[in-house]
mmCIF file as gemmi writes it, N, C-alpha and C atoms, coordinates in Angstrom:
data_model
loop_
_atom_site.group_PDB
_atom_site.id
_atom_site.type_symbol
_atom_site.label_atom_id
_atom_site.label_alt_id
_atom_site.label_comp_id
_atom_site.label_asym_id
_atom_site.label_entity_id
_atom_site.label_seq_id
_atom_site.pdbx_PDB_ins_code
_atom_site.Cartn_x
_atom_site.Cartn_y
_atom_site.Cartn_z
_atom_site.occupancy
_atom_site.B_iso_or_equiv
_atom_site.pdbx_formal_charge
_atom_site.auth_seq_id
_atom_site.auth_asym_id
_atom_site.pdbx_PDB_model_num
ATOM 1 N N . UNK Axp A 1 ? -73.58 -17.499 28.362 1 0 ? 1 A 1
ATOM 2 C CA . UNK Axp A 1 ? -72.843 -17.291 27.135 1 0 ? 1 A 1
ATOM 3 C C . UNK Axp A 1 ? -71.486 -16.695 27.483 1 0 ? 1 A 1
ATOM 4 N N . UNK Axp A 2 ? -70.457 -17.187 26.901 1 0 ? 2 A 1
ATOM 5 C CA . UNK Axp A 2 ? -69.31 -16.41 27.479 1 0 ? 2 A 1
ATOM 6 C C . UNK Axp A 2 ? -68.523 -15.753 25.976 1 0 ? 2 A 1
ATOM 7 N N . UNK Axp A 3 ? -68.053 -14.642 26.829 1 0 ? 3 A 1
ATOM 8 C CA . UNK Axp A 3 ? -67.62 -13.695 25.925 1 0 ? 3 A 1
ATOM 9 C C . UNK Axp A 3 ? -65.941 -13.736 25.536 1 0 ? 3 A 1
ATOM 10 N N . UNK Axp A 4 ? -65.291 -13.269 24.486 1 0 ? 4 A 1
ATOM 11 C CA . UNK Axp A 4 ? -63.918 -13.893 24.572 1 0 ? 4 A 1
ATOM 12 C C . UNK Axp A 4 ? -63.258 -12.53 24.484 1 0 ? 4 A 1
ATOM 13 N N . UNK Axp A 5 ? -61.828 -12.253 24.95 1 0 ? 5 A 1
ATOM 14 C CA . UNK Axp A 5 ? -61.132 -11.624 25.17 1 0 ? 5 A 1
ATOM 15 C C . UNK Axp A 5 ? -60.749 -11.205 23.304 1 0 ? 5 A 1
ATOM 16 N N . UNK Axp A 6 ? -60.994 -11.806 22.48 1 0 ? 6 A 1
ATOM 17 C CA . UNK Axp A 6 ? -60.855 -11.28 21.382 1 0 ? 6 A 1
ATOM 18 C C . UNK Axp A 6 ? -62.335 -10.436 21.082 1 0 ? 6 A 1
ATOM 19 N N . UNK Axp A 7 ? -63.575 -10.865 21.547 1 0 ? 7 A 1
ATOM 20 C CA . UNK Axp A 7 ? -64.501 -10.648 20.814 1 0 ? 7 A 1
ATOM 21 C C . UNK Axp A 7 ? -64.95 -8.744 21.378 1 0 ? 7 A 1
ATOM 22 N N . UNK Axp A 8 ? -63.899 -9.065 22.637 1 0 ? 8 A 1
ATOM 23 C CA . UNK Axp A 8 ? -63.652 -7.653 23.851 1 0 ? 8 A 1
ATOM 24 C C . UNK Axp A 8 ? -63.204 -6.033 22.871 1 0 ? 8 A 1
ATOM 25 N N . UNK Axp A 9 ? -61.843 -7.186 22.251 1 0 ? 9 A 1
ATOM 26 C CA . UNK Axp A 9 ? -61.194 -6.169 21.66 1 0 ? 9 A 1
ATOM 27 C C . UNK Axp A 9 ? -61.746 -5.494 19.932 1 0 ? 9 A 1
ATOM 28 N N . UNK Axp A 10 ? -62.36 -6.551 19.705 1 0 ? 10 A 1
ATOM 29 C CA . UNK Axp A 10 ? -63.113 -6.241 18.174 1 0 ? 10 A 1
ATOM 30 C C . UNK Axp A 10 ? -64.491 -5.483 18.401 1 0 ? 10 A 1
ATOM 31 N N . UNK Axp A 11 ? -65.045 -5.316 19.688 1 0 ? 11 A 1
ATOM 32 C CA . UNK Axp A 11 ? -65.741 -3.921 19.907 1 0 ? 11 A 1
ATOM 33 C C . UNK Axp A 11 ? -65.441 -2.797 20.31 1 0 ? 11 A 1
ATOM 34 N N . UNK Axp A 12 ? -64.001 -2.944 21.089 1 0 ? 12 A 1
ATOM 35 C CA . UNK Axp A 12 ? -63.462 -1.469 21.386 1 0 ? 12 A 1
ATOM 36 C C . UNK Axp A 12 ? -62.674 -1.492 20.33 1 0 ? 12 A 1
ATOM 37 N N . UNK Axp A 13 ? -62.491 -2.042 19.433 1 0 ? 13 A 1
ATOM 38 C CA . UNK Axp A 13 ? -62.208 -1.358 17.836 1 0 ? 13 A 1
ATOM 39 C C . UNK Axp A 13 ? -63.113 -0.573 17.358 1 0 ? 13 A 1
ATOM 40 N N . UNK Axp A 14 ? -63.994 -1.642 17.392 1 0 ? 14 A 1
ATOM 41 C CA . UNK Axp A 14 ? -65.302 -0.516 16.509 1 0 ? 14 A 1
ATOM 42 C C . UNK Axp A 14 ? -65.769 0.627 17.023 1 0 ? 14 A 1
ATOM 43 N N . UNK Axp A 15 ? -65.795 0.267 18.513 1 0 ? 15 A 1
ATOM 44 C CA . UNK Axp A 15 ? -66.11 1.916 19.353 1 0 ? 15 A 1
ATOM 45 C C . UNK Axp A 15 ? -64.775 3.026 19.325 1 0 ? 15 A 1
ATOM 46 N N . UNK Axp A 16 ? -63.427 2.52 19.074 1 0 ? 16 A 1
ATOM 47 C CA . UNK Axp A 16 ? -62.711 3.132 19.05 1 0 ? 16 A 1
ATOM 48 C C . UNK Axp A 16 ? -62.311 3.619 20.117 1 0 ? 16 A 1
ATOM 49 N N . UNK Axp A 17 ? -62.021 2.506 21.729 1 0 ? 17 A 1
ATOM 50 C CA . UNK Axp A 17 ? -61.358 2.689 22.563 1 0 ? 17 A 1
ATOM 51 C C . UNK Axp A 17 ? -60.754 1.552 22.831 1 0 ? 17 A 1
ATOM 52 N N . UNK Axp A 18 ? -59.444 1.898 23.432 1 0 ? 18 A 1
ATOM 53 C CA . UNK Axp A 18 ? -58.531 1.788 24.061 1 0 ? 18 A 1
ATOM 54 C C . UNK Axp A 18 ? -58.411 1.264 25.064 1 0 ? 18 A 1
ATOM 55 N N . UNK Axp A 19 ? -58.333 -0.45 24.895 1 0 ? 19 A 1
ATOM 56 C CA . UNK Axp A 19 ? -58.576 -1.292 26.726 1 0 ? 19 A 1
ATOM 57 C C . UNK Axp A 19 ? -57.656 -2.051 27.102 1 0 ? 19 A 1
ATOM 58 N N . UNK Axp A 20 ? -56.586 -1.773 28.276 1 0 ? 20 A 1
ATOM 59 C CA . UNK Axp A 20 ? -55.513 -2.809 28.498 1 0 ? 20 A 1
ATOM 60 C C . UNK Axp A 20 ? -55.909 -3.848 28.728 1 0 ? 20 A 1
ATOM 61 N N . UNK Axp A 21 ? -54.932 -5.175 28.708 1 0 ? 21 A 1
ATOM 62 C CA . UNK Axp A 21 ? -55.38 -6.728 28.843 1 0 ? 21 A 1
ATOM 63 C C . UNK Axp A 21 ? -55.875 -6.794 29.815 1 0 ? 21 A 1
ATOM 64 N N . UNK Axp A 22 ? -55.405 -5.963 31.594 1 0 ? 22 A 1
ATOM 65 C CA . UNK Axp A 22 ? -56.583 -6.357 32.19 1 0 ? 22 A 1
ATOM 66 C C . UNK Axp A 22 ? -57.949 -5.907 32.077 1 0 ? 22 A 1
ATOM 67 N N . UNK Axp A 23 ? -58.473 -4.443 31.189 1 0 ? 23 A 1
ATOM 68 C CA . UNK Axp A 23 ? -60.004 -4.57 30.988 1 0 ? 23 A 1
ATOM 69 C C . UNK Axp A 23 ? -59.999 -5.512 30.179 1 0 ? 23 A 1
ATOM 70 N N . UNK Axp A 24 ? -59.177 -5.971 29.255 1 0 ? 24 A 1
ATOM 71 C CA . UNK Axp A 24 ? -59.959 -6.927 28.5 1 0 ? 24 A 1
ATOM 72 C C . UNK Axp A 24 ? -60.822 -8.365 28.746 1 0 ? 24 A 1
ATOM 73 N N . UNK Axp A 25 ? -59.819 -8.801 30.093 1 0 ? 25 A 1
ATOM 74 C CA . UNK Axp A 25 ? -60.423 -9.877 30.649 1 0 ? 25 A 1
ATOM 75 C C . UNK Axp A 25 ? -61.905 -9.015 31.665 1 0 ? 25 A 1
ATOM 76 N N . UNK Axp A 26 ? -61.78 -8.015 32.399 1 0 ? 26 A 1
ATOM 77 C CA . UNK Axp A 26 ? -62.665 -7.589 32.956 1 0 ? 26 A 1
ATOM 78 C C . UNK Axp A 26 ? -64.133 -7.36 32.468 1 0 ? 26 A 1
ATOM 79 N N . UNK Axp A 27 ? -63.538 -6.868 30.923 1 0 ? 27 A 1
ATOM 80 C CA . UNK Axp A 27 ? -65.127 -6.508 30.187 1 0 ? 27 A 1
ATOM 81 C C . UNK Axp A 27 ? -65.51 -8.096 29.836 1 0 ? 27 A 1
ATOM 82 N N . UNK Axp A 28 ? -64.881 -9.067 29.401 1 0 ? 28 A 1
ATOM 83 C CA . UNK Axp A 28 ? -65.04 -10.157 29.041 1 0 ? 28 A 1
ATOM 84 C C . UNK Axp A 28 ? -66.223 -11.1 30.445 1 0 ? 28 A 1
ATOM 85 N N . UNK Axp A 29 ? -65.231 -10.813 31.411 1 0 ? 29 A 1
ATOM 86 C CA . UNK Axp A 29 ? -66.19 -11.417 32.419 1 0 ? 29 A 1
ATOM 87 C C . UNK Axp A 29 ? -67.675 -10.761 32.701 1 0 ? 29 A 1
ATOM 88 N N . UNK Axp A 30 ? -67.348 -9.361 33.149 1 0 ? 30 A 1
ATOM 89 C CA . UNK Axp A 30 ? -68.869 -8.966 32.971 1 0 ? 30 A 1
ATOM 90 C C . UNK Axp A 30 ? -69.883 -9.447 31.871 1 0 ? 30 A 1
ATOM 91 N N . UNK Axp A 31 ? -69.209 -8.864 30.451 1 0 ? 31 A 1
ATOM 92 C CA . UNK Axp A 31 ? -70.217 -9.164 29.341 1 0 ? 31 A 1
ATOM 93 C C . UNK Axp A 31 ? -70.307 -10.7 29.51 1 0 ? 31 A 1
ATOM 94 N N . UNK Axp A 32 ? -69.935 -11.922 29.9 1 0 ? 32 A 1
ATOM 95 C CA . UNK Axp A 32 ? -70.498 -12.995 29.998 1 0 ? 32 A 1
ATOM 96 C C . UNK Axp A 32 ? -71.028 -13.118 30.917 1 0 ? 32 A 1
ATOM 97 N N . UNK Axp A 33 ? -71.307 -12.176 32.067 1 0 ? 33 A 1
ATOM 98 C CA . UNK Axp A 33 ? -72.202 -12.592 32.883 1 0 ? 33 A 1
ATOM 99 C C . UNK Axp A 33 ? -73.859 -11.778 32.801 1 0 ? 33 A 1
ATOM 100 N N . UNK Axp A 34 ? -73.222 -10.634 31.977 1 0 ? 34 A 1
ATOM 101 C CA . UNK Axp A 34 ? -74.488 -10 31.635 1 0 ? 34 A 1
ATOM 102 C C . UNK Axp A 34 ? -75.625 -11.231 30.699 1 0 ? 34 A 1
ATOM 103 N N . UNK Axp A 35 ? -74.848 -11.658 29.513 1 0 ? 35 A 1
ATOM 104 C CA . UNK Axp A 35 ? -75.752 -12.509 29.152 1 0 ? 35 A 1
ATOM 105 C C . UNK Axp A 35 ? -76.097 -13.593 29.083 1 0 ? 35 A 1
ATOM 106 N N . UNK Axp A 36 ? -74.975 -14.188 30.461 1 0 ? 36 A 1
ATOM 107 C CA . UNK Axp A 36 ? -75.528 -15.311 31.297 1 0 ? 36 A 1
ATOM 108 C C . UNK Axp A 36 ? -77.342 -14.815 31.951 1 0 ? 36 A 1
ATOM 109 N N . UNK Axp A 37 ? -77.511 -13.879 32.572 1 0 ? 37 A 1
ATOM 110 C CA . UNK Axp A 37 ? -78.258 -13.208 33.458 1 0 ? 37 A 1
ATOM 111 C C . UNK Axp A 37 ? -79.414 -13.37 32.297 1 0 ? 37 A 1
ATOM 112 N N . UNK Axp A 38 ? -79.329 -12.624 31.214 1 0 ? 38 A 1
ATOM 113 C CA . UNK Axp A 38 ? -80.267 -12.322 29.833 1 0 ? 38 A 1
ATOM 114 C C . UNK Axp A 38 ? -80.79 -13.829 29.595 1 0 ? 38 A 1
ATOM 115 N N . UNK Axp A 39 ? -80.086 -15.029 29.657 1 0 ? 39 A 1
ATOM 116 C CA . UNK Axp A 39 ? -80.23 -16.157 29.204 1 0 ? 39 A 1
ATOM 117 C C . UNK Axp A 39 ? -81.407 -17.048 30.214 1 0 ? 39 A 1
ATOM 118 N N . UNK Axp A 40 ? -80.997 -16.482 31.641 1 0 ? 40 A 1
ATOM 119 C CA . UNK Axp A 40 ? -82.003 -17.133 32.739 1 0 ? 40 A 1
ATOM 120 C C . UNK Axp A 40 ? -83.056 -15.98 32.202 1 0 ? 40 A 1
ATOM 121 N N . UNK Axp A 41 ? -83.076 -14.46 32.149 1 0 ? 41 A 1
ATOM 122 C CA . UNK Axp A 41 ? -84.54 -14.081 31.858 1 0 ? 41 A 1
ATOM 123 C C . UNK Axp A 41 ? -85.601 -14.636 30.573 1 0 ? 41 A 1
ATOM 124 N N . UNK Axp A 42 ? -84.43 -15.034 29.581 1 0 ? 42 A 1
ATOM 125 C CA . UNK Axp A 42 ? -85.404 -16.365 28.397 1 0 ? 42 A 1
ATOM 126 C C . UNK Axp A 42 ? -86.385 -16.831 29.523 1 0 ? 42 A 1
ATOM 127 N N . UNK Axp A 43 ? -86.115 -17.659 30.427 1 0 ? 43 A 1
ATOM 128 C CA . UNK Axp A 43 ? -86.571 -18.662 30.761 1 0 ? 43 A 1
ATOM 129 C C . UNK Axp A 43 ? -87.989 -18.083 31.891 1 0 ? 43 A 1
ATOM 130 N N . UNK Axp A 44 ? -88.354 -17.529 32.133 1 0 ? 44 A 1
ATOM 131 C CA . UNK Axp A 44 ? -89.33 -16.516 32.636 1 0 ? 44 A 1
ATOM 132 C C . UNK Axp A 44 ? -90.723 -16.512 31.183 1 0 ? 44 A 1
ATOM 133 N N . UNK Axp A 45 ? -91.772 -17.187 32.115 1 0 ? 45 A 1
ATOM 134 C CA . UNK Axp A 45 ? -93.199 -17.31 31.087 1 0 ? 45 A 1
ATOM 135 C C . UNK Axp A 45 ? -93.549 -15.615 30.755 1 0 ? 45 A 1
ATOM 136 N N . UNK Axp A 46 ? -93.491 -15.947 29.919 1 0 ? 46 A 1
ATOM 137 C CA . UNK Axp A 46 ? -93.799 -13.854 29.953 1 0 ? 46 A 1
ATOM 138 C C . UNK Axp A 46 ? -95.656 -13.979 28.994 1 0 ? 46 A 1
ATOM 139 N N . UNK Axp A 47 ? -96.409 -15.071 29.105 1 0 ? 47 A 1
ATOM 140 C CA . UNK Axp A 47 ? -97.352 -15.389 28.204 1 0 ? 47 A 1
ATOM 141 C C . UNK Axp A 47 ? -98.231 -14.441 28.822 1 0 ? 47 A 1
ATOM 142 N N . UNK Axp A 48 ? -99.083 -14.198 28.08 1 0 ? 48 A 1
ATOM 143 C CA . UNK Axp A 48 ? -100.005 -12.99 28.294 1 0 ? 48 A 1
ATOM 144 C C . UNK Axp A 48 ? -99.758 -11.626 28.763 1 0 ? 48 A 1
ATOM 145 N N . UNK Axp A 49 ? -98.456 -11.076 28.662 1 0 ? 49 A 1
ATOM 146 C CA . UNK Axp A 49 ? -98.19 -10.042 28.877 1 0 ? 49 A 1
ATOM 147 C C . UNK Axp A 49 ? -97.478 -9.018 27.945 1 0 ? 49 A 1
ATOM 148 N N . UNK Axp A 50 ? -98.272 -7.932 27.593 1 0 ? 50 A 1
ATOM 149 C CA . UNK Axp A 50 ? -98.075 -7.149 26.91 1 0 ? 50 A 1
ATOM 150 C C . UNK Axp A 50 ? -96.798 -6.533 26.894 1 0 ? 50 A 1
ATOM 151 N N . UNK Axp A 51 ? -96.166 -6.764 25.1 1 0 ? 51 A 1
ATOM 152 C CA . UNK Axp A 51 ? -94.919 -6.16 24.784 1 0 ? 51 A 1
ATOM 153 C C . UNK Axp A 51 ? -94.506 -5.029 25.678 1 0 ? 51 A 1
ATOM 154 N N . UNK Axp A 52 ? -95.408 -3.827 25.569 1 0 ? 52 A 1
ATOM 155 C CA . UNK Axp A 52 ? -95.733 -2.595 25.839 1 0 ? 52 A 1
ATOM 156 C C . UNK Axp A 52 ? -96.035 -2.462 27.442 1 0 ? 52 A 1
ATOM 157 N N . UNK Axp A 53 ? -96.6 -3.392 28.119 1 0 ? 53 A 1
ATOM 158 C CA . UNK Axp A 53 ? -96.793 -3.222 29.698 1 0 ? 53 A 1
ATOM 159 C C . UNK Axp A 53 ? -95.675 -2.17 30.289 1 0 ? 53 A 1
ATOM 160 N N . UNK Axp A 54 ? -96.625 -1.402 31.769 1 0 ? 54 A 1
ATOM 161 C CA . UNK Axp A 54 ? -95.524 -0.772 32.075 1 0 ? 54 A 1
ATOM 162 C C . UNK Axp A 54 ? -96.348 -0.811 33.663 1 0 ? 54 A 1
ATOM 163 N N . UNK Axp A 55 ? -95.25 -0.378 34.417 1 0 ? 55 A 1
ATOM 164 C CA . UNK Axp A 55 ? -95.843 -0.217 35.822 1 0 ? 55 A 1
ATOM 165 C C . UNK Axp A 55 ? -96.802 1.189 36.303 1 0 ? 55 A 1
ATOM 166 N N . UNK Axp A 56 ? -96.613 2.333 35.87 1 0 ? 56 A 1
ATOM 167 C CA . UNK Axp A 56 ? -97.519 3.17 35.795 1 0 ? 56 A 1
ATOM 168 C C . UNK Axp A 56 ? -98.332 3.472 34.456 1 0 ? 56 A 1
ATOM 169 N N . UNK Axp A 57 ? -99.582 4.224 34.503 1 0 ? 57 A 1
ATOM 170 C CA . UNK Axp A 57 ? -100.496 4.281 33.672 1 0 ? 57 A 1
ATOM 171 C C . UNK Axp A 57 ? -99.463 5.324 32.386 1 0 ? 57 A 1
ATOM 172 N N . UNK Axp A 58 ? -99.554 5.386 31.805 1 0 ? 58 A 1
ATOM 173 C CA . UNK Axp A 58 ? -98.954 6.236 30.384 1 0 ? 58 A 1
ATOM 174 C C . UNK Axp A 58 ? -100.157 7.083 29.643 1 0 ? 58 A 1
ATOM 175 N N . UNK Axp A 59 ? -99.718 8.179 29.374 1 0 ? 59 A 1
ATOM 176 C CA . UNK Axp A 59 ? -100.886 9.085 28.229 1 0 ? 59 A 1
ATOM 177 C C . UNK Axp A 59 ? -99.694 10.291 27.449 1 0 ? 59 A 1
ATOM 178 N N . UNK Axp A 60 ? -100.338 10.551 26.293 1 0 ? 60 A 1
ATOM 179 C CA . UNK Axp A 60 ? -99.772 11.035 25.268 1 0 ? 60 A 1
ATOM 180 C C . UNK Axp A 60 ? -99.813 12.441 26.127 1 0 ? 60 A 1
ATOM 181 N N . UNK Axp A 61 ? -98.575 12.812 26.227 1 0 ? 61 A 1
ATOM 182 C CA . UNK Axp A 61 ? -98.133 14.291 26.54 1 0 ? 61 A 1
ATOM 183 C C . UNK Axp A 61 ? -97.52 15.327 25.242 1 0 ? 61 A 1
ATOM 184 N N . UNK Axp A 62 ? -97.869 14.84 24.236 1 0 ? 62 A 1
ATOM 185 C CA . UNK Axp A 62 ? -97.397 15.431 23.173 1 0 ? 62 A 1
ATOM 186 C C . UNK Axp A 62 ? -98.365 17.042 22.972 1 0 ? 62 A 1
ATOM 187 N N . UNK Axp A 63 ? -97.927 18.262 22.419 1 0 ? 63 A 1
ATOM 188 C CA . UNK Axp A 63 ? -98.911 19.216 22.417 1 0 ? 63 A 1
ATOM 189 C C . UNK Axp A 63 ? -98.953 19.875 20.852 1 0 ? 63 A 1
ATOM 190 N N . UNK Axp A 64 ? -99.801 20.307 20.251 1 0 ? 64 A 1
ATOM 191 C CA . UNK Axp A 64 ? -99.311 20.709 18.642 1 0 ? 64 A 1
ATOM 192 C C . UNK Axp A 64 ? -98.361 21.439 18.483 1 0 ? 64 A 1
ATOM 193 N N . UNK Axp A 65 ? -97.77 21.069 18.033 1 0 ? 65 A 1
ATOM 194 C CA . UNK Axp A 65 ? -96.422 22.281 17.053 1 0 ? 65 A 1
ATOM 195 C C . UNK Axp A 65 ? -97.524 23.854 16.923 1 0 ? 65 A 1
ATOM 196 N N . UNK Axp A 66 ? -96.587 25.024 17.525 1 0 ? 66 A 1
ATOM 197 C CA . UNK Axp A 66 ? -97.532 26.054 17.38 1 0 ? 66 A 1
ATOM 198 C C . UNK Axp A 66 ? -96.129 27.034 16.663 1 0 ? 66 A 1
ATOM 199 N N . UNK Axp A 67 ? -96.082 27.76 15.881 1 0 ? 67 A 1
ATOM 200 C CA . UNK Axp A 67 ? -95.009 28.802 15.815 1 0 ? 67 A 1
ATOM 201 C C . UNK Axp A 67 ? -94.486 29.897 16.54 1 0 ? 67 A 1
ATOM 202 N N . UNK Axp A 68 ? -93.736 29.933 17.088 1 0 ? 68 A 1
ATOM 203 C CA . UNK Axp A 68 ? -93.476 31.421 18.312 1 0 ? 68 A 1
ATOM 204 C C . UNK Axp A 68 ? -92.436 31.937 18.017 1 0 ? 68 A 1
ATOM 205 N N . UNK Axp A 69 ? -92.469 33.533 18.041 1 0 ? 69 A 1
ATOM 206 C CA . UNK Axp A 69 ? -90.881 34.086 18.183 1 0 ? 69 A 1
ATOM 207 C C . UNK Axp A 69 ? -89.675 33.471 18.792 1 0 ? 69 A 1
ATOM 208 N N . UNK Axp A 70 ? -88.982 33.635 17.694 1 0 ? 70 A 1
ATOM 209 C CA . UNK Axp A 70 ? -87.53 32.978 18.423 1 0 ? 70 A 1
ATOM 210 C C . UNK Axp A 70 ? -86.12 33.969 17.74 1 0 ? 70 A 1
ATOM 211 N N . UNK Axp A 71 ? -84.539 33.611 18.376 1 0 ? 71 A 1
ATOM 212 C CA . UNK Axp A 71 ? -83.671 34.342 18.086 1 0 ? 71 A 1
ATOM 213 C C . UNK Axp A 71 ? -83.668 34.433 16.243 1 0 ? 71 A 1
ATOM 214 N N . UNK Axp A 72 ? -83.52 35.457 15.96 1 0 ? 72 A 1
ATOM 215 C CA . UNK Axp A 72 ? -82.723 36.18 15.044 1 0 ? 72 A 1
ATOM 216 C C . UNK Axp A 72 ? -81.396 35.382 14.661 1 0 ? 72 A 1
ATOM 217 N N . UNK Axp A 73 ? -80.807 35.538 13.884 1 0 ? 73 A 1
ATOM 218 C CA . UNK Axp A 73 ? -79.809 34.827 13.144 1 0 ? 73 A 1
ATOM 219 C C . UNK Axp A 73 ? -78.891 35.415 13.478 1 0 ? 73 A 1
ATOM 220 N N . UNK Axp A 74 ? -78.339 36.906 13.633 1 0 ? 74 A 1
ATOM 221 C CA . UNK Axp A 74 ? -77.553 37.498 14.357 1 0 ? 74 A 1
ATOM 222 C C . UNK Axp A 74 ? -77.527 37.804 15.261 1 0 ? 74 A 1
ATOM 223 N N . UNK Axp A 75 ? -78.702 37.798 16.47 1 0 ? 75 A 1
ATOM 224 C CA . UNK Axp A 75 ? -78.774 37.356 17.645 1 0 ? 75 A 1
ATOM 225 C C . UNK Axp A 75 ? -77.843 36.031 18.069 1 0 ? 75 A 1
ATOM 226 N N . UNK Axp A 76 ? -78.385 34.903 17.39 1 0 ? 76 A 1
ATOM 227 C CA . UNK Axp A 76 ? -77.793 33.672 17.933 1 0 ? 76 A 1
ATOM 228 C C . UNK Axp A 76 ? -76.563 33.637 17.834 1 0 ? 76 A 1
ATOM 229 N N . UNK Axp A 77 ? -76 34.317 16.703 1 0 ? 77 A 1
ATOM 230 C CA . UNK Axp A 77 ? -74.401 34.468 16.389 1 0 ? 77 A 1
ATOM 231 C C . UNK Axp A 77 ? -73.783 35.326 17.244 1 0 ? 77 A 1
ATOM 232 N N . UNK Axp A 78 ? -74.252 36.298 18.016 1 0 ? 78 A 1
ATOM 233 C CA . UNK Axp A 78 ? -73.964 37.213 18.65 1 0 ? 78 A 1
ATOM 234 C C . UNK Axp A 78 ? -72.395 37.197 19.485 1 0 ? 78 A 1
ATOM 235 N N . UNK Axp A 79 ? -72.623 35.875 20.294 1 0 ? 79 A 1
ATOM 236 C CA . UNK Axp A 79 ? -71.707 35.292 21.184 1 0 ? 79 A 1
ATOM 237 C C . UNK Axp A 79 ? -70.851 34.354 21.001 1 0 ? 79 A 1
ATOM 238 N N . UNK Axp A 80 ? -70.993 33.663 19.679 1 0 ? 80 A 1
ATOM 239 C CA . UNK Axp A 80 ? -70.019 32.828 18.477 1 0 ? 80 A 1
ATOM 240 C C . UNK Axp A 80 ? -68.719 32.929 18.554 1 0 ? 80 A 1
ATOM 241 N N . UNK Axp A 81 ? -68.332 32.321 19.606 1 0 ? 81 A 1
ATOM 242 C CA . UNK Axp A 81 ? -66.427 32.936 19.208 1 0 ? 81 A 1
ATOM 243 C C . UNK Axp A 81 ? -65.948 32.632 17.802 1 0 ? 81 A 1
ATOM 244 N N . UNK Axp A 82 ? -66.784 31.985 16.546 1 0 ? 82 A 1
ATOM 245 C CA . UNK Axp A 82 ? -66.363 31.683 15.324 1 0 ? 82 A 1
ATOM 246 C C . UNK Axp A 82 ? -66.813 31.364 15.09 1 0 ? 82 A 1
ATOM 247 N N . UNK Axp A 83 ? -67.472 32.271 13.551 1 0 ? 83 A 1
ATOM 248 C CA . UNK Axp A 83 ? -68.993 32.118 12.719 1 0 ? 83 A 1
ATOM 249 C C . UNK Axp A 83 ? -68.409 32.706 11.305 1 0 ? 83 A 1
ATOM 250 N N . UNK Axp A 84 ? -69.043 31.929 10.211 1 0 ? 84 A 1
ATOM 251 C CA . UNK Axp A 84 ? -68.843 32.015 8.731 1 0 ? 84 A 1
ATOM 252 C C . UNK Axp A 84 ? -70.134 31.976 8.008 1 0 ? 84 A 1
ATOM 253 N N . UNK Axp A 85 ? -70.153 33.051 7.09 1 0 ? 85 A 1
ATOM 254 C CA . UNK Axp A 85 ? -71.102 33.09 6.319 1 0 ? 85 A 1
ATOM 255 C C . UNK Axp A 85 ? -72.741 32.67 7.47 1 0 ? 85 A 1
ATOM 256 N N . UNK Axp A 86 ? -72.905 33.311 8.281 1 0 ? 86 A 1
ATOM 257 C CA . UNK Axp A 86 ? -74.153 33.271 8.568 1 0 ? 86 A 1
ATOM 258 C C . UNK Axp A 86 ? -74.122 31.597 9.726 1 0 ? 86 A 1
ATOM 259 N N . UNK Axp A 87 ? -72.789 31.04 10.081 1 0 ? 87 A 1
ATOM 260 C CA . UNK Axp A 87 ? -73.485 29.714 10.408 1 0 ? 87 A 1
ATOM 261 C C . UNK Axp A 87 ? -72.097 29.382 11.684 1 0 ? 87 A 1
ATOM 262 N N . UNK Axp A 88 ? -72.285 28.708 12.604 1 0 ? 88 A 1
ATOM 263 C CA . UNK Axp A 88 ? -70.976 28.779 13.737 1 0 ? 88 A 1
ATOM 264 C C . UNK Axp A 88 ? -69.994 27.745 13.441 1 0 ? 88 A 1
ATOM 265 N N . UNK Axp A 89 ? -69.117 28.173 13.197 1 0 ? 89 A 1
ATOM 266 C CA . UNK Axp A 89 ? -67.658 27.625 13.186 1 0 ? 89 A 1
ATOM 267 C C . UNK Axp A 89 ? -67.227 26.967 14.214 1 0 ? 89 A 1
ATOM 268 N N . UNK Axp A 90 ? -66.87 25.38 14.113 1 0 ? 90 A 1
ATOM 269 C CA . UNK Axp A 90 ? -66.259 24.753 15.232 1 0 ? 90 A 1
ATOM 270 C C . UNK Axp A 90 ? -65.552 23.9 14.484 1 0 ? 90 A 1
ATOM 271 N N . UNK Axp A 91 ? -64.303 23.328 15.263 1 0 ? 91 A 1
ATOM 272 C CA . UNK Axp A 91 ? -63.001 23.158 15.089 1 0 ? 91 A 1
ATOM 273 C C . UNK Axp A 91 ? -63.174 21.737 14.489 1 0 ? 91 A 1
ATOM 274 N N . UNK Axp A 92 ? -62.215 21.338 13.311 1 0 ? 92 A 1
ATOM 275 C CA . UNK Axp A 92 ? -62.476 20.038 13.128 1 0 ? 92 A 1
ATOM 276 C C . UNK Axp A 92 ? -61.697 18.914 13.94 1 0 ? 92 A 1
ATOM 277 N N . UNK Axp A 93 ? -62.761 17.555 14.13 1 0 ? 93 A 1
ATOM 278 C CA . UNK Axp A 93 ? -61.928 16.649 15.394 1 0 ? 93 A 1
ATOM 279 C C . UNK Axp A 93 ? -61.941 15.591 14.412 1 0 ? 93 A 1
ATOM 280 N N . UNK Axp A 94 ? -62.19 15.342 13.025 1 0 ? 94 A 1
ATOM 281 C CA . UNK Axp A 94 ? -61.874 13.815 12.322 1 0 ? 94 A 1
ATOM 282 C C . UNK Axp A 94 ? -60.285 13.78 12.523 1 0 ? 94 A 1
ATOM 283 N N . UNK Axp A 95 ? -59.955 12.976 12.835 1 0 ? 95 A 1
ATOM 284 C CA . UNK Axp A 95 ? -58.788 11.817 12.991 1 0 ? 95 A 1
ATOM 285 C C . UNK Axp A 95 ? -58.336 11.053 12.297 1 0 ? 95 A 1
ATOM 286 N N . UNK Axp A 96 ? -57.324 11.099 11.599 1 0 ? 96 A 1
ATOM 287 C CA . UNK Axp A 96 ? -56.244 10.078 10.479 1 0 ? 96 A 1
ATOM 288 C C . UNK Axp A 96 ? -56.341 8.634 11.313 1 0 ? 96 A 1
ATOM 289 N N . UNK Axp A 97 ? -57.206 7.626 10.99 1 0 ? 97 A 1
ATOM 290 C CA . UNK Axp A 97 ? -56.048 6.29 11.317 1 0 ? 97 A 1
ATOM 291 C C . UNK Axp A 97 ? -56.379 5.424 10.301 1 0 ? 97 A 1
């Protein structure tokens, strides 16, 4: 599948970076070879094998939610270089474009 030097730039729009014409051809070639690569793994019988298969055995490591002491509210604020009303203050980064 090949990827186009426009289709390059209409995702680092959406991601919101910044790629000169030569990444643009660069990401272009990779991403068409990535799903050149994806296109030969189609072609691989995958019949009888579980969605879920994995190479080692798997078991639920999950443990119950138990309640335990934890920081204080003015503890945690303690070291806050900038805190309001009970909660930490950090700088705003939204961006005009």
């Amino acid at each position: 599948m090949e990827i186009s030097k426009e289709q390059v730039e209409h995702v680092a729009k959406l991601a919101r970076l910044e790629v000169s014409e030569n990444e643009k051809a660069m990401f272009a070639r990779q991403l068409s070879a990535i799903l050149t690569y994806m296109d030969q793994l189609k072609e691989v019988d995958t019949e009888g094998v579980e969605p879920t298969a994995t190479v080692l055995p798997t078991e639920n490591v999950f443990r119950e939610d138990a309640v335990k002491p934890s920081l204080t509210q003015e503890r945690a604020l303690a070291n806050a270089p900038d805190q309001a009303d009970g909660f930490f203050r950090v700088p705003k980064i939204l961006e005009d474009r």
